[in-house]
N, C-alpha and C positions, 0 to 999 in steps of 0.2 A: 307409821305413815311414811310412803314414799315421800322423795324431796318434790316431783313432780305433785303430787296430792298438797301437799303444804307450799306451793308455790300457787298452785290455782287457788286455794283459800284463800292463802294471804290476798292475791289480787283481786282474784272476781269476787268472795264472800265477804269480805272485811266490810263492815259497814265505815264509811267514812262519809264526813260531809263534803260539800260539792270541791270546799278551798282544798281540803287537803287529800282529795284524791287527786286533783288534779298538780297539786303537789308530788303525789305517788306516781302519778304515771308521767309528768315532766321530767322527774328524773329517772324515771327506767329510760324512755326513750334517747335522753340525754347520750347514757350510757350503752345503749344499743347503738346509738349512732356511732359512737369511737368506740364499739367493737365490733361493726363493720366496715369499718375504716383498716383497721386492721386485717380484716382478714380479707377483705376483697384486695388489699393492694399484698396479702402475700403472695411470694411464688413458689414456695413450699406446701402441704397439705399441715394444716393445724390439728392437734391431738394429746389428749395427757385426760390424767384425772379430772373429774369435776371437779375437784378443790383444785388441783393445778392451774384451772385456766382460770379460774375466779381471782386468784392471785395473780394469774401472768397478767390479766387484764383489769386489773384493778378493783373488780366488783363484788358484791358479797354474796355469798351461795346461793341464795334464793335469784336474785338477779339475774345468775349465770343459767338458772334453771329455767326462769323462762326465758332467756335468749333458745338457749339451745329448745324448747319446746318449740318454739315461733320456726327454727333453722330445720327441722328436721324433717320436714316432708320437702325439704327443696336439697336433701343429701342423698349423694349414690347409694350409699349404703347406711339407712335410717339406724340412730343407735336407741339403744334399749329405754328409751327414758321413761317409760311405765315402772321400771323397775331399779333405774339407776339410785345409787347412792353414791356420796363424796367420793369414793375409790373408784367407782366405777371410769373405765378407760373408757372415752369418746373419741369421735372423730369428727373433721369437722372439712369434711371432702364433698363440696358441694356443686350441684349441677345450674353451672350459672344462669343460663336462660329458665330452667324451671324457679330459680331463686328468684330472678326479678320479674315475671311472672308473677311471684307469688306476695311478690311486695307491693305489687301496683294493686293484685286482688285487695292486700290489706288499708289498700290507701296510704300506704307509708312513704308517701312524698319525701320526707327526712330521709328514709334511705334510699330507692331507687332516683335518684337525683344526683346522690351523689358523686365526685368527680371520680372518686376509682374506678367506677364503671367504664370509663371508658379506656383502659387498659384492655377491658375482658371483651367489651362487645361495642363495636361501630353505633354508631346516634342513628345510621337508617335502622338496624334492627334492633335496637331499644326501642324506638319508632314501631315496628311493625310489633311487637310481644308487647307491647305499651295496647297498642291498637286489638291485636286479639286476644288479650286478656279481658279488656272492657268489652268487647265485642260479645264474648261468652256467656256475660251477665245478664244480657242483655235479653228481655224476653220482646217479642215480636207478636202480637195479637194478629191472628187471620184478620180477611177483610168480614164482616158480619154479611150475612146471605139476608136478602131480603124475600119476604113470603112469594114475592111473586116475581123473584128472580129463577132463570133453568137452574134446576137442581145439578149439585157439581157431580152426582154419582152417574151422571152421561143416560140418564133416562129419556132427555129429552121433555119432562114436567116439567111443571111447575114446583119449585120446592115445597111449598105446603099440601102442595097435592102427591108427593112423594117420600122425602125422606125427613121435612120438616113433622110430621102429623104425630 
């Protein structure tokens, strides 16, 4: 079993009660937060083995495996995590506006809040990627046509006598 297969187990299949899941997921979040702390305030590009970084950043294999699962549709160049194991070389060369984008999608207030951010990108377009990220979600119902409203296919009917029937 990839590490990626045995990291979504552990997380999403693991039967836990209400306490101590939220125990489980307190402290991953915990630890994603100081390990984007990290890495939003480098100014080098981060990289090494999957066990490399679990070590360089404190956290234990599975940990590091869903961070990096949650990081990877927001990197230039997505690494293999379907197939990665502890040797495998990652990278961690991330495209910031689709990263906090992708944080707001997640609701992860804990991270895109954070004050590193404002190293990489100005508070108006945090602002505006804040704005059309919720924007995106967001579905927008027509106005509903009434029977005996003109029909909008430019017939000039009636809609029930048109294209309602």
């Amino acid at each position: 079993m990839s590490l990626l297969e045995t990291w979504r187990k552990m997380a999403y299949e693991t039967q836990r009660d209400q306490r101590n899941d939220q125990i489980f997921w307190g402290s991953y979040f915990d630890q994603e937060k100081e390990f984007y702390k990290v890495v939003l305030a480098s100014k080098e590009v981060i990289s090494g083995t999957v066990k490399e970084l679990a070590e360089q950043f404190g956290v234990e294999m599975m940990i590091m495996t869903g961070i990096l699962d949650g990081i990877n549709d927001s990197l230039k160049t997505p690494n293999p995590i379907e197939t990665m194991d502890e040797d495998t070389v990652v990278s961690l060369d991330f495209e910031k506006e689709t990263l906090y984008k992708n944080m707001v999608e997640c609701k992860a207030e804990w991270l895109y809040t954070l004050p590193e951010w404002d190293e990489l990108l100005t508070e108006e377009r945090r602002k505006e990627l804040y704005k059309e990220q919720r924007s995106s979600t967001t579905i927008v119902k027509p106005k509903k046509i009434g029977r005996n409203d003109p029909c909008p296919c430019g017939s000039g009917k009636k809609y029930k006598q048109c294209c309602g029937r």
